[in-house]
Each structure stands twice: as structure tokens, then as C-alpha cells.
DRENPA-3360 file (N, C-alpha, C; in nm, 2 decimals, always signed):
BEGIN
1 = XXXXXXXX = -3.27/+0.52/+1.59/-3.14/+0.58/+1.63/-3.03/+0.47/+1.63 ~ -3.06/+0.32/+1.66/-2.96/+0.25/+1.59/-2.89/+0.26/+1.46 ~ -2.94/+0.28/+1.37/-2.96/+0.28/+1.24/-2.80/+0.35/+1.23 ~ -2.80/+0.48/+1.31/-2.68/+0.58/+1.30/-2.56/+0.55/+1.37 ~ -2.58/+0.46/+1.48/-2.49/+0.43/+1.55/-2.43/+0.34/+1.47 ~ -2.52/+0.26/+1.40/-2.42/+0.15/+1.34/-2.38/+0.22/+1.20 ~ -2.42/+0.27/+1.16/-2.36/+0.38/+1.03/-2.24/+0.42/+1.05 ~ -2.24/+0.50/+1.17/-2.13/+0.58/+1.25/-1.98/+0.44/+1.30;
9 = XXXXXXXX = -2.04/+0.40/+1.37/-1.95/+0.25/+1.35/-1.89/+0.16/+1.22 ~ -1.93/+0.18/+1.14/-1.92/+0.13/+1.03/-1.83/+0.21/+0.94 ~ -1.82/+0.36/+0.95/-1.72/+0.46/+0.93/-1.64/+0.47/+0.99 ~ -1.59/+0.47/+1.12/-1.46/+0.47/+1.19/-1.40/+0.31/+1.15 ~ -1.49/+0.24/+1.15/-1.43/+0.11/+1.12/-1.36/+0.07/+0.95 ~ -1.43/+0.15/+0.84/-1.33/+0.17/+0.72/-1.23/+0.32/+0.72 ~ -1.23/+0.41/+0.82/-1.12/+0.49/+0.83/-1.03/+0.38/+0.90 ~ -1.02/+0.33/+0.98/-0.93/+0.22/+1.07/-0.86/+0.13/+0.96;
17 = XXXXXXXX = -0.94/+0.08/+0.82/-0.87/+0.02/+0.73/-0.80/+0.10/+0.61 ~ -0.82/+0.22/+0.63/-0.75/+0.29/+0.51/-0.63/+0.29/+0.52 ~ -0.56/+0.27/+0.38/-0.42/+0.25/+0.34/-0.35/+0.41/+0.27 ~ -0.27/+0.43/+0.26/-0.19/+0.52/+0.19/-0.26/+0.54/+0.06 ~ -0.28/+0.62/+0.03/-0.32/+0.62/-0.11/-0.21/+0.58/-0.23 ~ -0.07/+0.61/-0.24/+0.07/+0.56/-0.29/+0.14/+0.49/-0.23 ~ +0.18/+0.40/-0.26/+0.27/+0.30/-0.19/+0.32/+0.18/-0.29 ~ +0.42/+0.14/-0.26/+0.49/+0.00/-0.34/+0.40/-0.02/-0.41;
25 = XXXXXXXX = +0.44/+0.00/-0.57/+0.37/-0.07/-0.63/+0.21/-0.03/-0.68 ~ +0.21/+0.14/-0.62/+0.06/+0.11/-0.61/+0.06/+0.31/-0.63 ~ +0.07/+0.37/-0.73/+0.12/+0.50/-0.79/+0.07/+0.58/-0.85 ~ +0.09/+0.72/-0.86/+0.01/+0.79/-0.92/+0.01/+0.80/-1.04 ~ -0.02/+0.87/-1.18/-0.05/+0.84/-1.31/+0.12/+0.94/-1.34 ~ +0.16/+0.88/-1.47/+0.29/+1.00/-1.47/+0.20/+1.16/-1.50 ~ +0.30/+1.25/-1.47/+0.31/+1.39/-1.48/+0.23/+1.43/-1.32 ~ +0.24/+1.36/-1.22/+0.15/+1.41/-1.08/+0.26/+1.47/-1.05;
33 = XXXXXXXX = +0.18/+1.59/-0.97/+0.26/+1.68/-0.89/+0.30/+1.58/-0.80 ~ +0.37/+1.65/-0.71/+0.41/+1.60/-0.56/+0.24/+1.56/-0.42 ~ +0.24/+1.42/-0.41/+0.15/+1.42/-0.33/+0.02/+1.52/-0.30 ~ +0.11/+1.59/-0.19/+0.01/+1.72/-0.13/-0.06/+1.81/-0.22 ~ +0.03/+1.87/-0.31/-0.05/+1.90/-0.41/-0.09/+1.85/-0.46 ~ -0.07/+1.70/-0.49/-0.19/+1.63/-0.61/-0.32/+1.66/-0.56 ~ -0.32/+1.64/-0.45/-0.44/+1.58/-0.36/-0.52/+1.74/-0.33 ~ -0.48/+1.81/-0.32/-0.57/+1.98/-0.31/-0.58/+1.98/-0.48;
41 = XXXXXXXX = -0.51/+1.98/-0.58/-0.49/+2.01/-0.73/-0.62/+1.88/-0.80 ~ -0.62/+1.78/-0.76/-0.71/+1.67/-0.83/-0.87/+1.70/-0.79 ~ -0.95/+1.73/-0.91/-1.10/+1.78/-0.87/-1.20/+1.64/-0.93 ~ -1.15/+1.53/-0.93/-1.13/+1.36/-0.89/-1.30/+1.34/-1.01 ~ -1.22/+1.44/-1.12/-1.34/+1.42/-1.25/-1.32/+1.29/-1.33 ~ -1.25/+1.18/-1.31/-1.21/+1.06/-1.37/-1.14/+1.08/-1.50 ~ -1.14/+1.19/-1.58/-1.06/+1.22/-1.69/-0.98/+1.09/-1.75 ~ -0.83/+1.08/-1.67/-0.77/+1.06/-1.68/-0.77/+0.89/-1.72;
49 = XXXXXXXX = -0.89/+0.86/-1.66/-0.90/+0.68/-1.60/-0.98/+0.64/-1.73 ~ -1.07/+0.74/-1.77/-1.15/+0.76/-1.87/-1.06/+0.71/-2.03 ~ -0.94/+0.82/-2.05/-0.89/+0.79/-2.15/-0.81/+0.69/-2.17 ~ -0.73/+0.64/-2.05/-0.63/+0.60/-2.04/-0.66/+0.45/-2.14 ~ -0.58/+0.41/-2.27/-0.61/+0.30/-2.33/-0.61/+0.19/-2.30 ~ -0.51/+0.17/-2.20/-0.46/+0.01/-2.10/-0.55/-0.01/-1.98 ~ -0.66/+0.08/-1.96/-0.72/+0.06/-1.81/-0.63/+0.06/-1.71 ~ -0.49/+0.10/-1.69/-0.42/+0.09/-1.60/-0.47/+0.18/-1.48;
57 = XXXXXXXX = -0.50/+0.30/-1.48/-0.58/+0.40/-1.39/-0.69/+0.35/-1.39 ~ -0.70/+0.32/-1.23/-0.84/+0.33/-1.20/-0.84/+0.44/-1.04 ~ -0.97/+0.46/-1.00/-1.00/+0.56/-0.93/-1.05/+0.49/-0.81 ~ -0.98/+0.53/-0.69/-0.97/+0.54/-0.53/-1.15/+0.54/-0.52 ~ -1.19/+0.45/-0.44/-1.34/+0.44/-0.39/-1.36/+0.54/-0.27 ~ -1.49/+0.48/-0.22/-1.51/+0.56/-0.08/-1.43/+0.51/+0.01 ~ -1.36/+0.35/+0.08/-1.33/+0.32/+0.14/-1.16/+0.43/+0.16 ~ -1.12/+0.48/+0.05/-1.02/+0.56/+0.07/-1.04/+0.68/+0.12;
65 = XXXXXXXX = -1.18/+0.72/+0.18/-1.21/+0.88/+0.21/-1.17/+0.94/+0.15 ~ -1.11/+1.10/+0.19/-1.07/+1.20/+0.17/-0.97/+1.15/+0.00 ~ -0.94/+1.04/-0.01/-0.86/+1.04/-0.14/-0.99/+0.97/-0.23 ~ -1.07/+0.94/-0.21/-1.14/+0.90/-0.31/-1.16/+0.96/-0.42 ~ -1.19/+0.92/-0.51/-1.20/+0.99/-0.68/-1.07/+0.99/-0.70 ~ -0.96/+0.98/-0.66/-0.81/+1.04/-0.73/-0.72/+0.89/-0.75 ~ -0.70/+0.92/-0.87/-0.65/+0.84/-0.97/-0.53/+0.72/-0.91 ~ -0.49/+0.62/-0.93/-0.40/+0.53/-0.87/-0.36/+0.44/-1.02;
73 = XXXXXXXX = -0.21/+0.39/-0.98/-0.20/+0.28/-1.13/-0.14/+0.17/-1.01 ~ -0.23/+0.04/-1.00/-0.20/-0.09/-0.99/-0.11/-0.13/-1.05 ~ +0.07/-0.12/-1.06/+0.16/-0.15/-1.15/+0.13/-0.31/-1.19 ~ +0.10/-0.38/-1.05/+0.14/-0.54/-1.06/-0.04/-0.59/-1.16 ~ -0.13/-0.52/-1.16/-0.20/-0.54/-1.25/-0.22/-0.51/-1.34 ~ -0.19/-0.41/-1.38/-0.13/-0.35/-1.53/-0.08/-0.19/-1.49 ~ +0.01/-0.21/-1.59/+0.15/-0.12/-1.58/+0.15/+0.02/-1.65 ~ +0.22/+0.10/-1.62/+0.16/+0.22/-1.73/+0.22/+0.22/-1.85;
81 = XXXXXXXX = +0.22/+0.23/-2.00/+0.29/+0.18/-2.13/+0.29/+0.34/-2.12 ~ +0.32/+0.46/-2.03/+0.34/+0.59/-2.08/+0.31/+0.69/-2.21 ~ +0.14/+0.64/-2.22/+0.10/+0.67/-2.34/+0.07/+0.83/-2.32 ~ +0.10/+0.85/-2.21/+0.06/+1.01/-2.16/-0.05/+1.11/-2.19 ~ -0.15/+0.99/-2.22/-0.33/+1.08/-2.25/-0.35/+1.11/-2.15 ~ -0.33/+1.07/-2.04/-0.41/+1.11/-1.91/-0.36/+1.26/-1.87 ~ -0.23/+1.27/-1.90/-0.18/+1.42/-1.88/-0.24/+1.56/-1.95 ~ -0.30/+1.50/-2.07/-0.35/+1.57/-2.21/-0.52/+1.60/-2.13;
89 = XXXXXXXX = -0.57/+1.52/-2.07/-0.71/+1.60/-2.05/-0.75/+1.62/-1.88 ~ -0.63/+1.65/-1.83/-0.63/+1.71/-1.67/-0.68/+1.78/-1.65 ~ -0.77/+1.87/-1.65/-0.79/+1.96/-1.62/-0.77/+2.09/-1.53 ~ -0.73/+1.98/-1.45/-0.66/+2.09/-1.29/-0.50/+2.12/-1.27 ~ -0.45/+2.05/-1.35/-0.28/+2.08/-1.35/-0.21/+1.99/-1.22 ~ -0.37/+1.86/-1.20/-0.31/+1.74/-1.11/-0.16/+1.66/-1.17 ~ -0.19/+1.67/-1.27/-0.14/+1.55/-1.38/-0.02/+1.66/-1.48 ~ +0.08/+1.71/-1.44/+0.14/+1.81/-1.59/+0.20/+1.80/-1.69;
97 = XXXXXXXX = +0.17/+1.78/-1.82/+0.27/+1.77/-1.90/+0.36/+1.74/-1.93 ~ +0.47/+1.63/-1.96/+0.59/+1.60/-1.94/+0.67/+1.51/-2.04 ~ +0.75/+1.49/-2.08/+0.78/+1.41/-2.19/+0.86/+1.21/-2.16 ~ +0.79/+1.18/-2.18/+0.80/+1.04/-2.11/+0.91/+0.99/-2.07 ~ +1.04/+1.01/-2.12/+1.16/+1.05/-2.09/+1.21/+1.11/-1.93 ~ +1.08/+1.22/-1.91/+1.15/+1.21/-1.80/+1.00/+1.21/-1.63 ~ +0.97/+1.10/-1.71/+0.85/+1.07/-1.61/+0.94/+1.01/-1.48 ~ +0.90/+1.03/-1.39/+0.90/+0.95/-1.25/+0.78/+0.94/-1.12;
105 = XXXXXXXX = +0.73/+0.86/-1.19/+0.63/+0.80/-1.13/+0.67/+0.74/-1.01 ~ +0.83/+0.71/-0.99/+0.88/+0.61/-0.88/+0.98/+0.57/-0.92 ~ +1.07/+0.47/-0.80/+1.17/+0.39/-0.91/+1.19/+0.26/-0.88 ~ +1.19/+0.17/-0.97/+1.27/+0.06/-0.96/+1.36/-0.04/-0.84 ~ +1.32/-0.09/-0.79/+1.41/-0.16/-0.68/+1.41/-0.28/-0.65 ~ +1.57/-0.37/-0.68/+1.57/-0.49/-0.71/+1.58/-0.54/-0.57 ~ +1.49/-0.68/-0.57/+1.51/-0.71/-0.43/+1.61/-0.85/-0.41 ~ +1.77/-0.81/-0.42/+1.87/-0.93/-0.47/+1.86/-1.07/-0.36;
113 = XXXXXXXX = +1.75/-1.06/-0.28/+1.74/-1.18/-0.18/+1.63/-1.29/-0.22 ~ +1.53/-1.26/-0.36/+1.44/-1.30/-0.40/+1.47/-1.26/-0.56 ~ +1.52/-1.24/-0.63/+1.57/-1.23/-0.75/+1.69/-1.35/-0.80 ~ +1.63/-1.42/-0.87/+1.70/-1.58/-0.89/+1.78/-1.54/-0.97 ~ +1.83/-1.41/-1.03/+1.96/-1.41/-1.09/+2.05/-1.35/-0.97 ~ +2.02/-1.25/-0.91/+2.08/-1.24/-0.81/+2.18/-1.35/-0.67 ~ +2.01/-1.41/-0.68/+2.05/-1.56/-0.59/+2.11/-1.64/-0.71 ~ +2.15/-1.68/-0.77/+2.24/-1.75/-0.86/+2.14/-1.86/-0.91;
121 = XXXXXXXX = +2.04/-1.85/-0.85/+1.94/-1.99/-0.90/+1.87/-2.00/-1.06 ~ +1.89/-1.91/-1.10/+1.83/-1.93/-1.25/+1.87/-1.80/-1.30 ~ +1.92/-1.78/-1.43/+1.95/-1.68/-1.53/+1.80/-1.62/-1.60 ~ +1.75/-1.48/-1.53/+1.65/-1.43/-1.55/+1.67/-1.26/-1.61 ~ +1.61/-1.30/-1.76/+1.62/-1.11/-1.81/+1.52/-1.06/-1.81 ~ +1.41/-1.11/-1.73/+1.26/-1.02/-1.82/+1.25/-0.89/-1.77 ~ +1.33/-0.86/-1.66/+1.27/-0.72/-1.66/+1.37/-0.66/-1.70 ~ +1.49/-0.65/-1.74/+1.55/-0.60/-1.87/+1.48/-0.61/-2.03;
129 = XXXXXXXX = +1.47/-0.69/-2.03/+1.39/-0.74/-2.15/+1.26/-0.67/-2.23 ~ +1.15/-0.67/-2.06/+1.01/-0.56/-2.16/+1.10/-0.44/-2.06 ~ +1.20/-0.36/-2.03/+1.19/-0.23/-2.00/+1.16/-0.15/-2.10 ~ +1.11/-0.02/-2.15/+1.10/+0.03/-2.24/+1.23/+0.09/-2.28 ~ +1.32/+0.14/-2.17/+1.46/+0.23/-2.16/+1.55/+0.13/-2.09 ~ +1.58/+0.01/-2.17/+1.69/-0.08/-2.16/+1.82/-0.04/-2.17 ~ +1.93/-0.05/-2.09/+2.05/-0.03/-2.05/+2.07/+0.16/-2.03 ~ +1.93/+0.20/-2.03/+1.90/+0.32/-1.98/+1.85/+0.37/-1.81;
137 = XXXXXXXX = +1.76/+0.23/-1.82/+1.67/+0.26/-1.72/+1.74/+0.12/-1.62 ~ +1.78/-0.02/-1.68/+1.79/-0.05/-1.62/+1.97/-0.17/-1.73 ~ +2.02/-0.20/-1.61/+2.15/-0.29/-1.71/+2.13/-0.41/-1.64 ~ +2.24/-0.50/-1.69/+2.26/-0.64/-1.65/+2.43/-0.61/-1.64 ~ +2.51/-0.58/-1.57/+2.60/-0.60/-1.55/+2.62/-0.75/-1.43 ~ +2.74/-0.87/-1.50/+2.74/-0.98/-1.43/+2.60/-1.06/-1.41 ~ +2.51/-1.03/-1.52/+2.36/-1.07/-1.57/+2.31/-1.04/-1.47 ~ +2.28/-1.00/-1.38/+2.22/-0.94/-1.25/+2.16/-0.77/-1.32;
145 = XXXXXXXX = +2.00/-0.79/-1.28/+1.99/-0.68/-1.27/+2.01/-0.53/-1.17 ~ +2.07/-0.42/-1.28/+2.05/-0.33/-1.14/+1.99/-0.14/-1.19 ~ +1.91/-0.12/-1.12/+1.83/-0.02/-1.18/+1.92/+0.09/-1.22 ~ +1.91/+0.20/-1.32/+1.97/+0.32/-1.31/+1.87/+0.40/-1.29 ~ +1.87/+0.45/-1.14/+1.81/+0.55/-1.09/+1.80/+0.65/-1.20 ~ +1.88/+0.76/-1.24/+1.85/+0.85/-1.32/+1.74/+0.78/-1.48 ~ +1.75/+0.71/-1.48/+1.67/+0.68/-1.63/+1.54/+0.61/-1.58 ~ +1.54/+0.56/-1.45/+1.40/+0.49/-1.45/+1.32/+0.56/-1.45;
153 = XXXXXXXX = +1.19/+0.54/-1.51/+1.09/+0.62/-1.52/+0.93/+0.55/-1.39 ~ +0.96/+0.45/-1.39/+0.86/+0.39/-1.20/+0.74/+0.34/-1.31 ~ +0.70/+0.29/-1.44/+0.62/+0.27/-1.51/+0.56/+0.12/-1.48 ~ +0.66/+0.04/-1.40/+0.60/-0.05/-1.35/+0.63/-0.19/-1.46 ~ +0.64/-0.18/-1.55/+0.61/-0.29/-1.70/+0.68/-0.43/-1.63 ~ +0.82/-0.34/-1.56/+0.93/-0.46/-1.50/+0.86/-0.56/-1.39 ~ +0.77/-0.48/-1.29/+0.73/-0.51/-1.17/+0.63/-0.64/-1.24 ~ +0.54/-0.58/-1.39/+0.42/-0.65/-1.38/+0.49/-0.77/-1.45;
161 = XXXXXXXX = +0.61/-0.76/-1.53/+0.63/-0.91/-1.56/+0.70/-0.98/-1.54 ~ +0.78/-0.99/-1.40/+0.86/-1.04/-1.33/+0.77/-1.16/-1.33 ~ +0.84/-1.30/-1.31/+0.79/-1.42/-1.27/+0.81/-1.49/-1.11 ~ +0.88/-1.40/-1.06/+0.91/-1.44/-0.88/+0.88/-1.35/-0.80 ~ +0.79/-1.40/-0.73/+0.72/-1.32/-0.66/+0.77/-1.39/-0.49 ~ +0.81/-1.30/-0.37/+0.86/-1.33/-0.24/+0.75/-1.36/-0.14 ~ +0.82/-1.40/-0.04/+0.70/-1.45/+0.07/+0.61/-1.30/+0.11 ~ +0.67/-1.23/+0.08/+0.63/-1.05/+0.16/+0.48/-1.02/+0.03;
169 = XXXXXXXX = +0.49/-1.15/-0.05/+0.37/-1.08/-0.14/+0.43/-0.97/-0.26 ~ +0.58/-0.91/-0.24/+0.63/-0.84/-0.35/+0.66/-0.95/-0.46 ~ +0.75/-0.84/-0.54/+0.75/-0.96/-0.66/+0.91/-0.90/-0.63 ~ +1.00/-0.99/-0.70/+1.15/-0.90/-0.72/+1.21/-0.83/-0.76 ~ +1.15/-0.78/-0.83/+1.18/-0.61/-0.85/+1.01/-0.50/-0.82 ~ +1.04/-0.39/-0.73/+0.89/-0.34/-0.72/+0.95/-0.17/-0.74 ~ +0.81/-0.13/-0.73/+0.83/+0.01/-0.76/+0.83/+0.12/-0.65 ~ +0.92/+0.19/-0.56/+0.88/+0.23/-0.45/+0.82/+0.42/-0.52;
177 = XXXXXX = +0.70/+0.45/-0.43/+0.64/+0.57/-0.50/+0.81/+0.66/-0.49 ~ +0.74/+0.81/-0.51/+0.89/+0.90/-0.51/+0.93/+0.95/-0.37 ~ +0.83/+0.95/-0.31/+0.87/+1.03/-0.20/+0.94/+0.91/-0.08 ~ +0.93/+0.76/-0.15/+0.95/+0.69/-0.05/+1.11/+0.66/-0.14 ~ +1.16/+0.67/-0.25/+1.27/+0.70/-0.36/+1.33/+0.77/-0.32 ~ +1.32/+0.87/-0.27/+1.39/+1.00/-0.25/+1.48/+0.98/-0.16;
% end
């Protein structure tokens, strides 16, 4: 009967560590529905993580319960290049269709207190630089970056190759999901 108690202990004690399944930096694949429905809509078959060419999707463990199996993109460890296979073999209509154009996976958010162009300490373009949708998604007006909400697509590329990273563990520019955008 130990055996259970400590089993049982051992489960309340990784529900006590579970995190959000979406958060800064940490996103669903493009074409996801809205949260709640992803999460009733995803039947957590790996599809997606499967084809994806960049390995950028990987899939939620046990420690995430109830969201385990369902798909997540680590921006700051690789980013999504919006190749949009994962959309192509969804099965459940977790993931829908969309033309990369007008993906929003999230958006863009420069943080001008830890951004050395902003702080005036060094003249920095890289995340203008690899954006995919440059002076779309994001401009340098007064060399200072600043996102255009309508064009950003939350793909992350900016976040993963930013070189300044803040005491908070962000980097200076990060990706907030949509619902935390909105």
C-alpha cells in the first residue's frame, strides 16, 4: 500500500509543477485554432511533429497532463520557417489551413529596456534582418526596432536570433502567444 501512496504523491506533486501549455515564447504550431478548441480538437496523433522538417514541434509529455500529446514550438530553440506541413496532415482540424501570410501564432514584442538599440548601446538589426516579412512584419524606424502588429506572423525566427538575452531569462524581443496579444 505504500507503493500507491507514494505514486499518488508523486502525481499531485507534477500537477503542482505544471505550466501553461502556451506562453512567451513557447506556442502552438501555425494554423491552431483558439486554445480551448485546440485542446478538445487535437487527438495528440504526433502528425504534425512527425513531418515538421525543422524539428521545431515537439509534443507535451506526461508531466503536462491533460495537455500531453499536443503539439508546442520552442521558438527560442528553433523557430518555425512556416513550412506549413503540419497543417497539411492534421487530421482533426486542430491545426487549419492557412496561407502563411496570415499566420498568427503570436506576436512580436520588443522589450526597449534590454534591446541595445533601443538602450542606445550598440546598433543591432538581426531581428529585422532574418524576419521573413521585413518592413512588413517588423521596421527600424530611428534604427530601433518596432513590430507591425498587423504583419507579424509570432514565427519566432526574430526571438531565436536575437543575441541579448535579459536578467528575466527573455531575450529582447519575445513572442507573447495570442490570447496573451490580444
Amino acid at each position: 500500500m505504500v507503493g500507491v501512496g507514494a505514486a499518488a504523491a508523486a502525481g499531485f506533486a507534477l500537477r503542482g509543477r505544471r505550466s501553461a501549455p502556451v506562453a512567451v515564447n513557447r506556442l502552438r504550431p501555425p494554423g491552431a485554432v483558439p486554445e480551448g478548441d485546440f485542446l478538445a480538437a487535437c487527438v495528440r496523433c504526433g502528425r504534425c511533429a512527425e513531418v515538421c522538417p525543422y524539428r521545431c514541434i515537439r509534443l507535451l509529455d506526461a508531466r503536462d497532463g491533460v495537455d500531453a500529446g499536443t503539439p508546442v514550438v520552442e521558438i527560442r530553440d528553433v523557430p518555425c520557417y512556416l513550412c506549413m506541413e503540419c497543417v497539411d496532415v492534421c487530421p482533426s482540424g486542430a491545426l487549419r489551413p492557412i496561407e502563411d501570410r496570415d499566420v498568427r501564432m503570436g506576436l512580436a514584442v520588443v522589450d526597449e529596456k534590454t534591446c541595445v538599440s533601443w538602450t542606445g548601446e550598440l546598433l543591432c538589426r538581426t531581428c529585422y534582418n532574418v524576419c521573413p516579412f521585413p518592413d512588413e512584419a517588423i521596421d527600424l524606424p530611428l534604427l530601433r526596432p518596432e513590430v507591425i502588429d498587423e504583419g507579424c506572423t509570432g514565427c519566432g525566427i526574430c526571438v531565436h536570433a536575437c543575441p541579448v538575452e535579459g536578467q528575466s531569462g527573455k531575450k529582447a524581443i519575445n513572442v507573447e502567444p495570442p490570447e496573451a496579444a490580444s
